[in-house]
Phi, psi and omega in degrees: 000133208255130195289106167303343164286347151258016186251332163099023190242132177291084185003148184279004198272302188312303198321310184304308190298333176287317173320296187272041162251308164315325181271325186286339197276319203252334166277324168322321196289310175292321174309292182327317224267287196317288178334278167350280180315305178309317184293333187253319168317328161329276169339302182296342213080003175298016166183164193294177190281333210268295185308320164349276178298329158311321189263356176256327151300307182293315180303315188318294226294319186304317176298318158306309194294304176304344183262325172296341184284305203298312204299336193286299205303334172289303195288342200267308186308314204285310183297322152319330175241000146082040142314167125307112166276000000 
């Protein structure tokens, strides 16, 4: 049986966990990226104040919904394995 400190390869439970840390990073991210656009759509007048606030709204909650799922699979993972998130 091969020792993972000595092969310098990371156990598969951590590898997953960087993987749903890595998913949370490129959706936070992609969320940010949308907010922007929007924000400069805004800016221009491509839409009323009231369609704005509605569409700045429908983003939070989604953009929240999707960071929260990842966060619970992060967090569910870590207690299987008796991890840190």
């Amino acid at each position: 049986m091969t020792n993972d400190l000595e092969t310098g390869e990371e156990p598969p439970e951590k590898v997953k966990l960087e993987e749903l840390r890595d998913e949370y990073r490129r959706a936070n991210k992609a969320h940010d990226s949308l907010r922007e656009s929007l924000e400069e759509e805004v800016a221009t007048g491509q839409y009323t104040d009231e369609e704005a606030d509605e569409m700045s709204i429908r983003l939070e909650e989604s953009g929240r919904d999707r960071l929260d799922e990842i966060q619970s699979r992060i967090e569910a993972h870590c207690r299987t394995f008796g991890l840190r998130p």
